[in-house]
C-alpha positions as CSV (number, residue, x, y, z in Angstrom):
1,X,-69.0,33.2,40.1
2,X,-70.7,30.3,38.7
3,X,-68.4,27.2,38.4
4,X,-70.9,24.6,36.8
5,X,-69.6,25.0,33.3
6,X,-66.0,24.6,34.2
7,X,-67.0,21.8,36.3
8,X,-69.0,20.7,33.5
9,X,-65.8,21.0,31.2
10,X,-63.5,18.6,33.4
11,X,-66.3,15.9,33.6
12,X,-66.3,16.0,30.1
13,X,-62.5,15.4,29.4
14,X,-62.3,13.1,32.4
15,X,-64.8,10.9,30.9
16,X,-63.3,10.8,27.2
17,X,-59.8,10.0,29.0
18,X,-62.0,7.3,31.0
19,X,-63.5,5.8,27.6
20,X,-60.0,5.6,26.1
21,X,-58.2,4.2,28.9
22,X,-61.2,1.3,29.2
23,X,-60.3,0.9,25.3
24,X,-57.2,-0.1,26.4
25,X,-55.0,3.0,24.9
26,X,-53.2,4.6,27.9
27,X,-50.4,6.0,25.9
28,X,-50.5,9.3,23.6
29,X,-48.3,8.7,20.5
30,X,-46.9,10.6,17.7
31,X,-46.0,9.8,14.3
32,X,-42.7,11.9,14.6
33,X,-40.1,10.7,17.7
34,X,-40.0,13.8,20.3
35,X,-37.0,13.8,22.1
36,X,-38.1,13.9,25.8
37,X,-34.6,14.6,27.6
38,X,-32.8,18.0,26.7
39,X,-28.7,17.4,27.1
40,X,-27.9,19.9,29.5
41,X,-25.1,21.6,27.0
42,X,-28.7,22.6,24.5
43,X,-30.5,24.0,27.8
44,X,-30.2,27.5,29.0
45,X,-30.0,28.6,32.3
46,X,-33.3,28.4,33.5
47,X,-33.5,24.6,31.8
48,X,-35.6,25.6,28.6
49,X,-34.3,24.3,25.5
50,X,-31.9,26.1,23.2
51,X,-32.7,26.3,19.4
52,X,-31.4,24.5,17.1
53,X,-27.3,25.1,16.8
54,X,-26.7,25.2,12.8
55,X,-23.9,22.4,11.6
56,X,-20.7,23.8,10.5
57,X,-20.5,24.0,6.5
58,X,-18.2,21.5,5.0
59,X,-15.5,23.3,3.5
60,X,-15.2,23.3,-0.1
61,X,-11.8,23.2,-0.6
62,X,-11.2,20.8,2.0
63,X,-8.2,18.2,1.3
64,X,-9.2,15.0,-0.4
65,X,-8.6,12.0,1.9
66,X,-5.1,10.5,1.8
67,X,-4.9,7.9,-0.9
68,X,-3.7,4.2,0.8
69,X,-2.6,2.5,-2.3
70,X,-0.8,3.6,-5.8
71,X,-2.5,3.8,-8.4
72,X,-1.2,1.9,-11.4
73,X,-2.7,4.9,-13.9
74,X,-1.1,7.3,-12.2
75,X,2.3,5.3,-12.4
76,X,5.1,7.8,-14.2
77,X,4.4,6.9,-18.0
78,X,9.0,7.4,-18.5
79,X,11.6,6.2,-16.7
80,X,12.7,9.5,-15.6
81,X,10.2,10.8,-13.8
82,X,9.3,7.4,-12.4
83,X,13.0,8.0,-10.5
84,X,11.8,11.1,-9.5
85,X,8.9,9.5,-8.2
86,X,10.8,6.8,-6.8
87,X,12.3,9.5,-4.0
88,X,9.2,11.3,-2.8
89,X,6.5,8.9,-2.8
90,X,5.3,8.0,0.6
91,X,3.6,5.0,-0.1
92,X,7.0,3.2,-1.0
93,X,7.9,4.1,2.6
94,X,6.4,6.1,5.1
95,X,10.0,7.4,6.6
96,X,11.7,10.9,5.3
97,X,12.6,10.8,1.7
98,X,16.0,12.0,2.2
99,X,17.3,8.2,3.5
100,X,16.2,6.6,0.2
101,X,19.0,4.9,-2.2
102,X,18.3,6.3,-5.8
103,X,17.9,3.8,-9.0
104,X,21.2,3.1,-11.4
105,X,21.2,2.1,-14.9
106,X,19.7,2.4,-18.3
107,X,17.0,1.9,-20.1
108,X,17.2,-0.8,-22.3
109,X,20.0,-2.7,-20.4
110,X,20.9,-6.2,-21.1
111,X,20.0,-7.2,-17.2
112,X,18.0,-5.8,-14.3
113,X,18.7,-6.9,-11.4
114,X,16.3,-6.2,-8.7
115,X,17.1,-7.0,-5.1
116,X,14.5,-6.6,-1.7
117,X,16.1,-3.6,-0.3
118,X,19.1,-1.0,0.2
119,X,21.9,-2.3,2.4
120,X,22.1,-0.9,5.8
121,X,25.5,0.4,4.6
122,X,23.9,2.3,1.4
123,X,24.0,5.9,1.4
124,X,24.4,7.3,-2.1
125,X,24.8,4.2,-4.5
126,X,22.5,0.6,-4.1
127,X,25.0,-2.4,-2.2
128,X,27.8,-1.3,-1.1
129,X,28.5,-3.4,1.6
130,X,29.2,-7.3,1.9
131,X,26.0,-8.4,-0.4
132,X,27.4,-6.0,-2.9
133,X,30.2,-7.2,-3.2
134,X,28.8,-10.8,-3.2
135,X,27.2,-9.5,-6.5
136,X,29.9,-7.9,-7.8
137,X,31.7,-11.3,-7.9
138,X,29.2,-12.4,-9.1
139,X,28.6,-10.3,-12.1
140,X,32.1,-10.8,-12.8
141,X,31.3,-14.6,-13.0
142,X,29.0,-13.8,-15.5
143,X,30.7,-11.5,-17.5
144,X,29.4,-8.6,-16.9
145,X,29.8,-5.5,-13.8
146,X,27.5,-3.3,-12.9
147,X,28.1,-0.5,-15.5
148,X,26.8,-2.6,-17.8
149,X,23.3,-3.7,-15.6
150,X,20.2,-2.1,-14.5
151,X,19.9,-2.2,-10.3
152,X,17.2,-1.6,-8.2
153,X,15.5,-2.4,-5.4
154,X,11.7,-3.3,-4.6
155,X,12.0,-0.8,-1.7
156,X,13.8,2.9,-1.9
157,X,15.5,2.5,1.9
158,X,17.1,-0.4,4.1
159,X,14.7,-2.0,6.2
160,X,15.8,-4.9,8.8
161,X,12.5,-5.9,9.1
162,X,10.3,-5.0,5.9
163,X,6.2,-5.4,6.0
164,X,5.8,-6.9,2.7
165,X,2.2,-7.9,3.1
166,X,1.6,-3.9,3.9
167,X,3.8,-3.1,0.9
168,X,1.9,-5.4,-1.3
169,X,-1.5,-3.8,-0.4
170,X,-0.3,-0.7,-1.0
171,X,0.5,-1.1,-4.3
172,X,4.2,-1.7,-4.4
173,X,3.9,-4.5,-7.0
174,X,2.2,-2.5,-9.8
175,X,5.3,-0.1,-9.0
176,X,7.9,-2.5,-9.6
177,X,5.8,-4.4,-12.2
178,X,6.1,-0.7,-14.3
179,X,9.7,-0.2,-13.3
180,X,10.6,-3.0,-15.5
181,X,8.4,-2.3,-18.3
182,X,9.9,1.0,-18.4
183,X,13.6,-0.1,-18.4
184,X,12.9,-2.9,-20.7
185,X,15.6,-5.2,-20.2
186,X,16.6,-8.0,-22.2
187,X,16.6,-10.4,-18.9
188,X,15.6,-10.0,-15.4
189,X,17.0,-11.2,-12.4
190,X,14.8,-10.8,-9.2
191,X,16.8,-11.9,-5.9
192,X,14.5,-12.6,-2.8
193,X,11.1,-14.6,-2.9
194,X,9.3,-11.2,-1.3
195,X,10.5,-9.0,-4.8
196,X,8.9,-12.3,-6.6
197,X,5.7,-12.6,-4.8
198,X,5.0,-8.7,-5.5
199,X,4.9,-9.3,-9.5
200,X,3.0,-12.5,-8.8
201,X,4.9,-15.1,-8.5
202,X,5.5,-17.9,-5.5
203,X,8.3,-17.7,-3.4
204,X,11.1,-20.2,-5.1
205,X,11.8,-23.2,-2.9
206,X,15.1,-23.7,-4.4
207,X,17.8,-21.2,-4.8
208,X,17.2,-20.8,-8.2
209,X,14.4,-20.9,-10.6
210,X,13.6,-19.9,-14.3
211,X,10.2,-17.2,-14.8
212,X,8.8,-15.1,-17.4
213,X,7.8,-11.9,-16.7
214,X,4.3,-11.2,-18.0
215,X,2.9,-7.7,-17.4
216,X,1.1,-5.1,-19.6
217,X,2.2,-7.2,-23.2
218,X,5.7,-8.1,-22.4
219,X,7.3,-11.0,-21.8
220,X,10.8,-11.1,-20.6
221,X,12.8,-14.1,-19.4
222,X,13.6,-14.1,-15.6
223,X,15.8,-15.7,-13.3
224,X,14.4,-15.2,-9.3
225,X,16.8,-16.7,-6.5
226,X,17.0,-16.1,-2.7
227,X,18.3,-13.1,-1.2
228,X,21.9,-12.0,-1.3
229,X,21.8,-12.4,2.7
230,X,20.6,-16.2,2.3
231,X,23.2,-16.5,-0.8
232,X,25.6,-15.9,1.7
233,X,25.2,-17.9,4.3
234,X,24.7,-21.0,1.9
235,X,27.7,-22.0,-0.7
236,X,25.7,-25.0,-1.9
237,X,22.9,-22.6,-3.1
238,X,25.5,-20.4,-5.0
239,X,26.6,-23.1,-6.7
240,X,22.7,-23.9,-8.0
241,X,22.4,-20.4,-8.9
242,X,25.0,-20.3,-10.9
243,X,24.4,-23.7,-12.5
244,X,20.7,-21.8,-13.0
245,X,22.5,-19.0,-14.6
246,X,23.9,-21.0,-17.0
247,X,21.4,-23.1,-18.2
248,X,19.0,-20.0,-18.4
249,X,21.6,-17.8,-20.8
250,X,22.4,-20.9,-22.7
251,X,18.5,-21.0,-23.4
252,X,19.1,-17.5,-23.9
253,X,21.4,-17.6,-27.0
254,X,20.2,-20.3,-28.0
């Protein structure tokens, strides 16, 4: 058999690869990337490549992420179902539900006091331990008990050792912020510089200070003041609060 046009054939391609390669081009690209190296788990048994596997549909009725923050328009537009709300919502606090201290008081109330969070002693009723009876006397001092008063808390269960920053980014200011919107009191009392920096306020440097409360067209006059624990453990700064007190509901009735 004659061989001369074969031969001819592989002169012919090893001279056009010569030319090229002179020309400097010793590579043969493509415009789209090739992937060279087959993973072994898209190879068959004998090494070829697989086809294609075909992505998993995303399901249509898959859950919508988890939400990380409240979100003011979804706030309870009553006070009622915001204290049904209050109990269940897990971004208030991520532990079970069932350890949180429910909300006391009416709408409408001549003072809302709001405090950081439940006493470690609180099981069915907000402060029943020694800060509560710290406010008891001093409500009594004032004139008032707490039939009379709106309490709450910034948090729904006791906490030793409360994340406020977290709380903050989460939302729990616009929650407290609509909590007193929709009691309405006549005056506010916020005890603990952490309730007062979540409705945007600085923390008060002395154990008594006089606010306003500005928040979706209402104003209403408030009195912040350290914690009941730090109340406690300083009799000089019960004595300013109370001189505070004083001067505020003299302003008050003018």
């Amino acid at each position: 058999m004659d061989q001369a046009p074969n031969r001819q054939f592989l002169d012919d391609i090893t001279g056009a690869l010569g030319w090229w390669r002179e020309a400097g081009v010793d590579f043969d690209f493509l415009d789209a990337p090739r992937q060279w190296i087959v993973p072994e788990d898209e190879q068959d048994e004998n090494g070829e490549r697989l086809p294609p596997r075909r992505r998993p549909a995303v399901e249509e009725n898959a859950p919508p992420p988890m939400p990380t923050r409240i979100d003011p328009a979804l706030l309870p537009a009553d006070l009622s179902a915001f204290r049904e709300w209050w109990m269940r919502e897990s971004l208030l606090d991520d532990s079970d539900p069932s350890g949180r201290i429910a909300l006391r008081g009416e709408a409408g109330a001549k003072l809302m006091i709001v405090v950081e969070t439940p006493e470690a002693q609180d099981s069915d009723e907000l402060l029943t331990g020694p800060q509560g009876k710290l406010l008891d006397a001093m409500l009594a001092a004032f004139g008032t008990e707490r039939e009379q008063v709106y309490l709450a808390s910034a948090l729904p269960r006791h906490d030793p050792v409360p994340d406020w920053r977290l709380a903050a980014e989460r939302g729990v200011g616009d929650a407290l912020a609509r909590h007193v919107n929709l009691v309405s009191p006549q005056r506010l009392v916020v005890l603990g510089g952490n309730v007062l920096s979540l409705i945007g306020h600085e923390s008060p440097q002395r154990a008594a200070v006089l606010r306003q409360f500005h928040h979706e067209g209402r104003d209403i006059p408030l009195l912040a003041g350290w914690g009941l624990a730090a109340l406690m453990q300083q009799p000089r700064a019960k004595a300013s609060f109370w001189n505070a007190w004083l001067e505020w509901t003299k302003v008050e009735n003018g």
